[in-house]
C-alpha positions in Angstrom: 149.9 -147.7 -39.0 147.1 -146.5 -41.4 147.8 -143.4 -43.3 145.0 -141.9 -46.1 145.7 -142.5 -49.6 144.9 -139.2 -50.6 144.3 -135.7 -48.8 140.6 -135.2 -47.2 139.7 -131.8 -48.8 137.7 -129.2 -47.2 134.5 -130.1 -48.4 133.9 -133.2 -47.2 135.4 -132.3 -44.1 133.2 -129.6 -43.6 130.3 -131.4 -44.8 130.8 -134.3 -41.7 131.5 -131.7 -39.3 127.8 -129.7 -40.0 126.4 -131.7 -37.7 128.6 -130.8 -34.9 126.8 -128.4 -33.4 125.0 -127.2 -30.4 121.6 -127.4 -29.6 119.4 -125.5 -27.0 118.2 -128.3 -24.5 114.3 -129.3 -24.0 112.6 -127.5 -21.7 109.0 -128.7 -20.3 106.1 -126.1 -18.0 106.0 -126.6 -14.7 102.8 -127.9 -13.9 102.8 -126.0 -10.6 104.7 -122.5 -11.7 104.4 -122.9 -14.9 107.6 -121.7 -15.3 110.2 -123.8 -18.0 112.4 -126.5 -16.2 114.3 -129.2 -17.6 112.5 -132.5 -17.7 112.6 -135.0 -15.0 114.0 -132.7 -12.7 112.9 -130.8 -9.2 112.0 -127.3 -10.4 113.9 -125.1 -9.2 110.9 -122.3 -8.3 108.8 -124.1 -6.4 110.4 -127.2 -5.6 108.1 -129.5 -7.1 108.4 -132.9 -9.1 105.7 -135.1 -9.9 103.2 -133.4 -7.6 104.9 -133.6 -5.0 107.1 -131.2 -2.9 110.6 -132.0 -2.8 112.7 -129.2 -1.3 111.0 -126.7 0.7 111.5 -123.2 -0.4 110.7 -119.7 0.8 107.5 -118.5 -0.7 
C-alpha cells in the first residue's frame, strides 16, 4: 500500500484545491424572446429551438 513520505502541508493543499470551484453556467439570447437560456436547449418562454417551435405554450 502506498503511504506519503512526508506530510502534505496546507499550502500546497490549498493551492491544488483553488481550482475547485464553481462556476455560473453559459447562458445564450433567445433569438425569439430574447430572454437567456442555456445553449442547445428548448427555451423555456417560448418554446423555441433552432427556429422552430417545439412545445407549444400559452401565449
Amino acid at each position: 500500500m502506498a503511504v506519503p513520505k512526508r506530510k502534505v502541508g496546507r499550502a500546497v493543499t490549498n493551492t491544488r484545491r483553488s481550482s475547485h470551484k464553481i462556476e455560473a453556467k453559459g447562458t445564450q439570447e433567445c433569438p425569439q424572446c430574447h430572454t437567456p437560456k442555456l445553449p442547445h436547449r428548448v427555451c423555456a418562454e417560448c418554446g423555441y429551438y433552432k427556429g422552430n417551435e417545439v412545445i407549444v405554450t400559452a401565449e
